[in-house]
C-alpha positions as a Markdown table, in Angstrom:
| # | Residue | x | y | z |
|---|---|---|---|---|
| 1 | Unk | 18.2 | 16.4 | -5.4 |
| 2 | Unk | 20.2 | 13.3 | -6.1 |
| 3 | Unk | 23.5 | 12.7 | -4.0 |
| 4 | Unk | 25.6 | 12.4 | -7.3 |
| 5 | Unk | 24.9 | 16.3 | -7.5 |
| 6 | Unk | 25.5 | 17.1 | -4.0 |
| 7 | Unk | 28.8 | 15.3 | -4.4 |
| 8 | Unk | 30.1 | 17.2 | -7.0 |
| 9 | Unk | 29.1 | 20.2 | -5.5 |
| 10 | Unk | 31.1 | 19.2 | -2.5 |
| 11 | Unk | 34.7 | 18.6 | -4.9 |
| 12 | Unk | 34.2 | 21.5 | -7.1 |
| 13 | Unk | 37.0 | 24.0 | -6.3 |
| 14 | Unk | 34.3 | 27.3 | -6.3 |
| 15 | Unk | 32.6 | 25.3 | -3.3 |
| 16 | Unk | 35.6 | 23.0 | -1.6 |
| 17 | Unk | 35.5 | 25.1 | 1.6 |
| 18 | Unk | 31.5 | 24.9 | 2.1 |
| 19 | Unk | 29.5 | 22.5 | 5.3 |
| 20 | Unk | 26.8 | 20.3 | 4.3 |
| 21 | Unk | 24.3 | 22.6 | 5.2 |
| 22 | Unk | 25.5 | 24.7 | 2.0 |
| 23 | Unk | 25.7 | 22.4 | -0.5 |
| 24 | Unk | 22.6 | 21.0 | 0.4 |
| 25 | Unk | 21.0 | 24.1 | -0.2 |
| 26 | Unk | 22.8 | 24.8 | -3.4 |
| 27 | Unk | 21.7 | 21.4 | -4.4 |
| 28 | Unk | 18.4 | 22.4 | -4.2 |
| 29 | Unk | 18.4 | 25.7 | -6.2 |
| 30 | Unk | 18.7 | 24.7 | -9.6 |
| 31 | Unk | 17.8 | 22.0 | -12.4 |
| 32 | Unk | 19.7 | 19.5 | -14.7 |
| 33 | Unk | 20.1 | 20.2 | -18.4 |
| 34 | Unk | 21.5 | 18.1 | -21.5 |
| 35 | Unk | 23.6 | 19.8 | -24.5 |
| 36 | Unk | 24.6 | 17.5 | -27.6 |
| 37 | Unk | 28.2 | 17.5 | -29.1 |
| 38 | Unk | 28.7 | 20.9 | -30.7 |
| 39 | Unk | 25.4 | 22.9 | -28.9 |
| 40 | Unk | 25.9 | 26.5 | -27.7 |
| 41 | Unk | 25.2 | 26.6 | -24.1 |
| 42 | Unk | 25.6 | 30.3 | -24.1 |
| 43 | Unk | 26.2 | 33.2 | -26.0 |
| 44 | Unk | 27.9 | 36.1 | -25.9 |
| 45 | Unk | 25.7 | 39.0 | -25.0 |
| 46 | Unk | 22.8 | 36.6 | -23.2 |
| 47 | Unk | 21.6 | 38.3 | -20.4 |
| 48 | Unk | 23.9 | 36.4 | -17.3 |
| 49 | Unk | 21.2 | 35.1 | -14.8 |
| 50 | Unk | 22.8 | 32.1 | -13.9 |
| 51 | Unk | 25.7 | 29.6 | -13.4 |
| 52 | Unk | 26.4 | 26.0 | -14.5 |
| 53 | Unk | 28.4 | 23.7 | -13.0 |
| 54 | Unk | 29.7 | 20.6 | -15.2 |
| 55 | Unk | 27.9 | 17.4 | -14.0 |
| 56 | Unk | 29.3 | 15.6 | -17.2 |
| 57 | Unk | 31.0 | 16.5 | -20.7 |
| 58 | Unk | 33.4 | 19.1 | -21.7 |
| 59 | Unk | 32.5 | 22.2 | -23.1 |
| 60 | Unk | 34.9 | 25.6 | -24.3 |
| 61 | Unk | 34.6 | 28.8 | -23.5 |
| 62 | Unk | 35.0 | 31.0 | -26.5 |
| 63 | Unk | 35.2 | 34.0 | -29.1 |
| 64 | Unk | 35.1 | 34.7 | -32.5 |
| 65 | Unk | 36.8 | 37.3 | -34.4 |
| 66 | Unk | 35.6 | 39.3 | -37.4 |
| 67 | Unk | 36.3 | 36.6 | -39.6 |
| 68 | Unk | 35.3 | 33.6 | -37.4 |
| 69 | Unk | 38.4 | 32.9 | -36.4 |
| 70 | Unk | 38.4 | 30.8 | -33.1 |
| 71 | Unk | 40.2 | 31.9 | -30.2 |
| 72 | Unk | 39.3 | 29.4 | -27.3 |
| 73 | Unk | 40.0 | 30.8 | -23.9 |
| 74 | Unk | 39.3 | 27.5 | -22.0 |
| 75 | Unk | 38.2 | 24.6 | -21.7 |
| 76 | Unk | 36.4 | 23.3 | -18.4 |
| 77 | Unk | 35.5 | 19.7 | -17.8 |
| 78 | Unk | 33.2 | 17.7 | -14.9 |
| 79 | Unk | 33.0 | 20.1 | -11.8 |
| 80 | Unk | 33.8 | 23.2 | -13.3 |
| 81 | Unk | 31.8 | 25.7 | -12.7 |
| 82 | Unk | 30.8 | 28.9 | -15.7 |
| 83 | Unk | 29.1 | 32.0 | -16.3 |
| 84 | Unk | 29.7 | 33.3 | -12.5 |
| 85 | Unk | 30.9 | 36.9 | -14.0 |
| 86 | Unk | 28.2 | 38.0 | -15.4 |
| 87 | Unk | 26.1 | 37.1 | -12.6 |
| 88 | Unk | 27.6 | 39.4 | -10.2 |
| 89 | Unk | 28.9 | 42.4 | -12.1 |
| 90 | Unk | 25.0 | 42.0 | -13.8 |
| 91 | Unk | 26.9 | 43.0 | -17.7 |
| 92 | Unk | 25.9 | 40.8 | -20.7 |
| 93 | Unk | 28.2 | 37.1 | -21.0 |
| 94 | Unk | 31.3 | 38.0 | -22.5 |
| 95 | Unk | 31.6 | 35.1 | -24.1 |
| 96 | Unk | 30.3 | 31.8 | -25.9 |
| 97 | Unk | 30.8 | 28.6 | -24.1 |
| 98 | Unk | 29.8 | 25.8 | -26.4 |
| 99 | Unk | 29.7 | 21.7 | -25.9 |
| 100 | Unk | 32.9 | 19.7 | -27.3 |
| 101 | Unk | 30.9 | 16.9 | -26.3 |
| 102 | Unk | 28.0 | 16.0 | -24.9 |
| 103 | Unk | 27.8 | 17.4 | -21.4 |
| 104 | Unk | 25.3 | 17.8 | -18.7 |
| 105 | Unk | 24.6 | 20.8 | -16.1 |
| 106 | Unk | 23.3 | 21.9 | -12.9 |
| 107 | Unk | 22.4 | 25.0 | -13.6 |
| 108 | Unk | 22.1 | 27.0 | -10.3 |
| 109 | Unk | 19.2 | 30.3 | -10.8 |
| 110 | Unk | 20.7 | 33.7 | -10.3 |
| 111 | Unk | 18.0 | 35.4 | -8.5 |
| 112 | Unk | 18.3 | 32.4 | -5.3 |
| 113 | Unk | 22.0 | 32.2 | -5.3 |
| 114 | Unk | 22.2 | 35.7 | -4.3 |
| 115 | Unk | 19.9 | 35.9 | -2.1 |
| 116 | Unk | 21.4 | 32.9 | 0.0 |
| 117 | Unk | 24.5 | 34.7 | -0.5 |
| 118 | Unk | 23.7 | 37.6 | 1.0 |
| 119 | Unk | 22.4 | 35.6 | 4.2 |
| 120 | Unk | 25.9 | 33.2 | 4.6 |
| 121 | Unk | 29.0 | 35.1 | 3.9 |
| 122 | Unk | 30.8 | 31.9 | 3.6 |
| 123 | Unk | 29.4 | 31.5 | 0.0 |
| 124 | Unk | 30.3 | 34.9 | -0.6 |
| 125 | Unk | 34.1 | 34.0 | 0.2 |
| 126 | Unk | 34.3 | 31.4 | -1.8 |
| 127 | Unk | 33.1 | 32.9 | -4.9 |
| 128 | Unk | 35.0 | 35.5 | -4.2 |
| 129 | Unk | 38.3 | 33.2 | -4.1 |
| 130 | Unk | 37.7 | 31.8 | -7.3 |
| 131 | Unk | 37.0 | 35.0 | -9.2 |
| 132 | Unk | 40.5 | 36.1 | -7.6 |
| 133 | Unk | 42.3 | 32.2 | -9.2 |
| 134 | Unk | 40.2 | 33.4 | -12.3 |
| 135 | Unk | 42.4 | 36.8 | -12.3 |
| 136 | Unk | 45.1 | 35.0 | -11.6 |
| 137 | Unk | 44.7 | 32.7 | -14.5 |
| 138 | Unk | 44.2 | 35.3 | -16.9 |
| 139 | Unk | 47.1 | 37.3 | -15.6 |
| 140 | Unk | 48.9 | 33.7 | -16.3 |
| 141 | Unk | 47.9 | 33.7 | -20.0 |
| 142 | Unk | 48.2 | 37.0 | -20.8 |
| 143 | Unk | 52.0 | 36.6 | -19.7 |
| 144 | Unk | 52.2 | 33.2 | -21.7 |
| 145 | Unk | 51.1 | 34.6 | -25.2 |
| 146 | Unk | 52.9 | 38.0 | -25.0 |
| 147 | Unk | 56.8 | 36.3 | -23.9 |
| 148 | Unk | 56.8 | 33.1 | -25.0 |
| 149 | Unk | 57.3 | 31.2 | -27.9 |
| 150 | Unk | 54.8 | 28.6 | -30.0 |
| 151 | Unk | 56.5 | 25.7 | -27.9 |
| 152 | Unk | 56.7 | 28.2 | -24.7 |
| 153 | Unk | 53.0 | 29.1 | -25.3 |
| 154 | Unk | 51.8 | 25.3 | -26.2 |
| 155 | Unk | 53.9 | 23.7 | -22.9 |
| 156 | Unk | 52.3 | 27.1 | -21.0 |
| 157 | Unk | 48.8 | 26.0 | -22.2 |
| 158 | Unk | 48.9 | 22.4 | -21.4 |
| 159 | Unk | 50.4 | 22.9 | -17.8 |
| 160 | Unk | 47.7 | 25.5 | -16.8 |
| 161 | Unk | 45.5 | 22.4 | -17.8 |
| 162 | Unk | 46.9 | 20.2 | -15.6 |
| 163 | Unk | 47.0 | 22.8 | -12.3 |
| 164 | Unk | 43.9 | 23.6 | -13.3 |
| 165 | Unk | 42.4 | 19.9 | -12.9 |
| 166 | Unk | 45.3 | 19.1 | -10.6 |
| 167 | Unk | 46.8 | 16.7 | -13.3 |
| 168 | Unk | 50.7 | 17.2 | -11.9 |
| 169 | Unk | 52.1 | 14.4 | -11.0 |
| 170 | Unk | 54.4 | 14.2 | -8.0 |
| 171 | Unk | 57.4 | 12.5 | -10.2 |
| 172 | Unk | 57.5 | 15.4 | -12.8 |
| 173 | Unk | 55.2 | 14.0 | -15.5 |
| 174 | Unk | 51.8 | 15.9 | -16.4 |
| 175 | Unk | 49.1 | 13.9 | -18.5 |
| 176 | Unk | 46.6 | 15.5 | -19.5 |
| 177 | Unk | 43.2 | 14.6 | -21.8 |
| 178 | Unk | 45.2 | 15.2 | -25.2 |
| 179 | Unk | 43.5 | 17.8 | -27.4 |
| 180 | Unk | 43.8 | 18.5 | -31.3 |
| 181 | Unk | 46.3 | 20.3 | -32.6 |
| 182 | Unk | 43.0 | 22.7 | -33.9 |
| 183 | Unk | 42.1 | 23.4 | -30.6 |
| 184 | Unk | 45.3 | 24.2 | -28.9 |
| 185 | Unk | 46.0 | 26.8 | -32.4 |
| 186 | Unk | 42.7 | 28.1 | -31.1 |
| 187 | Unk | 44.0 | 28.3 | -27.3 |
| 188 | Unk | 47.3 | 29.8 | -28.3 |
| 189 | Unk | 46.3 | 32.7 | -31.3 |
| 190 | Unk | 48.4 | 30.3 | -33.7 |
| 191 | Unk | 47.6 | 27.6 | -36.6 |
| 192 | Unk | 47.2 | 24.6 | -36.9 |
| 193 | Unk | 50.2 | 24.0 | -39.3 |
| 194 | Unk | 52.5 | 25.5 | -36.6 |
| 195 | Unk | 51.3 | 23.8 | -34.2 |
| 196 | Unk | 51.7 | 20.3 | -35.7 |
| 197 | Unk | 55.6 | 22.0 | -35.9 |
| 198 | Unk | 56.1 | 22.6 | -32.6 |
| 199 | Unk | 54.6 | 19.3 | -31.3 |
| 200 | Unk | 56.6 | 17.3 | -33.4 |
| 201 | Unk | 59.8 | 19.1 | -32.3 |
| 202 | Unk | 59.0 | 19.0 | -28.6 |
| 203 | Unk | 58.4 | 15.2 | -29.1 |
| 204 | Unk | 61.9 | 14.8 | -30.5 |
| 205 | Unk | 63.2 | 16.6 | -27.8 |
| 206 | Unk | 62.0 | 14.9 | -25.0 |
| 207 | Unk | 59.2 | 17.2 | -23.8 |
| 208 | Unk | 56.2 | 15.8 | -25.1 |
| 209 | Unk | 55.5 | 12.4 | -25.2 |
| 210 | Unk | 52.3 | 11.9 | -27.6 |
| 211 | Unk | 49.2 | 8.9 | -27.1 |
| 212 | Unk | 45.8 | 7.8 | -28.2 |
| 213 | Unk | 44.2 | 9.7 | -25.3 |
| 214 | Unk | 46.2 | 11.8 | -23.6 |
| 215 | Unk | 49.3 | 14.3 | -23.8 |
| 216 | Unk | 52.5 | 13.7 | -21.2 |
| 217 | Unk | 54.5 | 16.5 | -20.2 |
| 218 | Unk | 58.3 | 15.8 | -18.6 |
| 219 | Unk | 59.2 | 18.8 | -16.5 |
């Protein structure tokens, strides 16, 4: 397996902590795979026999209501790392997690990663660290959408972005990739008509400061 794998093994959060000898072995226990703009890389309900970890692309994880309406819980980027869950508790994938744009995996097989689990309880801490940020993050959300308003929620969103891809900047300023006002309606249970509101008053009021390419936050 190529170095450019074993390197992004070695700066994904869900592995920061492992030696060498780990990630070359993780590097060795799984294959590459392309997705195009707007493919589903998995589906809710698929049997969860694997994990992926983001060599390239973005992709979002997400559900869909009765009506189709979106309600995007994330949205993970190069060395992220999906579909851990239903690995270990062995239930069906509890969600979809589609490409946003063309992306790339390693997609590391079930059946090996837990046997070389079992054998090096180092591996076993670390997953077991990042289901626990996972928690943590939910906890986060849950908190966000239930107390806060659309500009609470929206400024709530983007910063658990940024410590999430450890986008804050020592000076106060977060930038972040900037994302459409559809797909932050989707991330906050809101529309995209209120959204376009709530941006354009927290640009007038200093929070927000709006480009091409990216969103910067003044806290």
């Amino acid at each position: 397996m190529d170095d450019k794998i074993e390197n992004i093994i070695a700066n994904a959060k869900i592995f920061s902590s492992l030696n060498e000898s780990d990630i070359k072995a993780l590097s060795k226990m799984g294959d590459r795979r392309h997705w195009q703009k707007g493919s589903q890389i998995i589906s809710e309900g698929d049997e969860g026999n694997a994990i992926y970890l983001i060599l390239s692309g973005k992709v979002k994880v997400v559900l869909y209501g009765e009506e189709g309406k979106e309600i995007v819980l994330s949205v993970m980027n190069k060395g992220d790392v999906f579909g851990e869950m239903a690995l270990f508790d062995r239930e069906p994938r509890s969600a979809n997690v589609e490409a946003i744009e063309d992306a790339e995996c390693f997609i590391i097989h079930g059946n090996n990663l837990l046997k070389y689990i079992e054998n090096h309880p180092a591996v076993a801490l670390n997953f077991l660290s990042h289901l626990s940020r996972r928690l943590r993050e939910a906890d986060r959300k849950i908190g966000g959408l239930a107390l806060l308003d659309v500009c609470g929620r929206i400024a709530h969103t983007l910063l658990g972005i940024a410590n999430a891809s450890d986008d804050i900047q020592e000076k106060g300023d977060v930038t972040i990739e900037r994302l459409t006002h559809e797909e932050i309606a989707a991330m906050i249970g809101s529309s995209r008509e209120v959204v376009s509101r709530a941006l354009k008053k927290m640009v007038e009021e200093g929070y927000v400061k709006v480009e091409k390419k990216r969103f910067i936050l003044h806290i």
